[in-house]
C-alpha positions, -999 to +999 in steps of 0.1 A: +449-104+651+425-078+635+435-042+630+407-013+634+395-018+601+384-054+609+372-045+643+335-045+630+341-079+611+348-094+645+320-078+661+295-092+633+312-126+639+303-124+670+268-115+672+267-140+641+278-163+665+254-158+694+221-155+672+230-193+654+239-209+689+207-192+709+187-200+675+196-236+674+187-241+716+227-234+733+219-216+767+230-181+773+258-190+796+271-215+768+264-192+740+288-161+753+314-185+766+318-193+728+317-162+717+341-147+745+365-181+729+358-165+692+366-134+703+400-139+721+410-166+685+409-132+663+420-114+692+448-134+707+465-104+732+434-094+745+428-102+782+395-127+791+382-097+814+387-075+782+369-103+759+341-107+781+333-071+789+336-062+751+315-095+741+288-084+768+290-050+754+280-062+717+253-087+727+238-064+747+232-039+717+220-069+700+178-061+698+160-088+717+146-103+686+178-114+677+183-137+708+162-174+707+137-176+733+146-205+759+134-241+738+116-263+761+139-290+772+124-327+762+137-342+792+114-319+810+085-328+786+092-365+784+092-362+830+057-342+829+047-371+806+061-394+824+041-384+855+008-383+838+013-417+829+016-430+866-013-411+879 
């Protein structure tokens, strides 16, 4: 469990954590539900609701530049290709 001292470790883990999942395509849903699991690891006593609301507290101080836009999906590519080719 981390003590006040490590409370900003954790917190850098965590937005650490978010930025490499949403850079490398992980939806948002995905993303914080790993982080809110990294989280409750270093904080084992701490509630879910607790995890979650501190979790969404962090991200959302986290500037916008830090998150990874949406990456197209292929399958959706590969359908509209798909469709051109029957037309």
């Amino acid at each position: 469990m981390c003590g006040a001292a490590d409370e900003a470790s954790c917190e850098r883990a965590v937005r650490r954590a978010w930025r490499d999942l949403r850079g490398l395509g992980t939806n948002e849903i995905s993303a914080f539900h790993a982080c809110t699991t990294l989280y409750l690891i270093r904080h084992p006593a701490a509630s879910l609701h607790e995890a979650r609301d501190l979790v969404a507290e962090w991200l959302d101080q986290d500037p916008p530049s830090h998150s990874a836009p949406e990456r197209p999906n292929p399958r959706q590519d590969n359908a509209a290709e798909f469709g051109r080719t029957l037309r």
